[in-house]
C-alpha positions in Angstrom: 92.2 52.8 90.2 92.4 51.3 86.4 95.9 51.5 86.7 95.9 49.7 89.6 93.7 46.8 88.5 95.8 46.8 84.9 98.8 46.2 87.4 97.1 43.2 88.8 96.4 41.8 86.0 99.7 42.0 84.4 101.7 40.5 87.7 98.7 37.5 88.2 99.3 36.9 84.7 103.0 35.6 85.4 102.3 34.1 88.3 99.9 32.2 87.8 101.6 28.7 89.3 98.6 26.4 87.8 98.2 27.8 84.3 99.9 26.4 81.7 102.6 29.2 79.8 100.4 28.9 76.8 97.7 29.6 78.2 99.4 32.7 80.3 100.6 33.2 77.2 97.0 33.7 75.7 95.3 34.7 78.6 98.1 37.5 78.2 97.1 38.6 74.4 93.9 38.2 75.3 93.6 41.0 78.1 96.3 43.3 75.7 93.3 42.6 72.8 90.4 43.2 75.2 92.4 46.7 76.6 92.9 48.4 72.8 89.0 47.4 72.2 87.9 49.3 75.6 90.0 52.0 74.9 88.7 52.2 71.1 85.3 52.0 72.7 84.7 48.5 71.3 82.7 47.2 74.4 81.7 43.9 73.5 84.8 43.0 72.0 86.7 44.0 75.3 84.2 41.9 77.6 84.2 38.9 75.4 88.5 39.4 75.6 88.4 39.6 79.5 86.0 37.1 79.5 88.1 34.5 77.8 91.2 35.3 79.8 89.5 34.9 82.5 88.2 31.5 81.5 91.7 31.2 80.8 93.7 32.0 84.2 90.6 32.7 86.5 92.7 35.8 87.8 90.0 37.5 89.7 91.4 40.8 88.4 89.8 40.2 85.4 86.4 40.5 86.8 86.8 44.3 87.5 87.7 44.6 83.3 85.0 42.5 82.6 82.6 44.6 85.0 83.7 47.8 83.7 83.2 46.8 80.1 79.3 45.8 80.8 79.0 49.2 82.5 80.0 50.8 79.4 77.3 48.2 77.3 74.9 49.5 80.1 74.4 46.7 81.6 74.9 47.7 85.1 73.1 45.1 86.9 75.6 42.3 85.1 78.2 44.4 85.5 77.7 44.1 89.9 77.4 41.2 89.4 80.7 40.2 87.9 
């Protein structure tokens, strides 16, 4: 299922008609950045990634990476409701 939602992100990212390529661009580096701090257990630092990517390219796929991340923060409540 992360896969899946990594895939998503990855093909929104260049598709994205209304975004500008910089900011694809960042939004891009952004989610990589926010991905090596999840895995490395960093959890804040992989929300506030997703979260500026998001901000960024609005890609709703986003909202799954920043949900899981406040999960792992144990914040479950925030975490439904992004």
């Amino acid at each position: 299922m992360r896969s899946l939602a990594i895939l998503l992100v990855l093909c929104s990212l260049f598709t994205v008609a209304h975004a500008s390529d910089k900011q694809t661009e960042r939004a891009g580096a952004l989610y990589s950045d926010g991905r090596v701090a999840f895995d490395a257990e960093r959890y804040q630092a992989a929300y506030d990634a997703f979260h500026e990517a998001y901000a960024l390219s609005a890609l709703p796929a986003l909202l799954y990476n920043m949900a899981a991340a406040l999960e792992a923060l144990g914040c479950p409540g925030d975490a439904a409701e992004s």
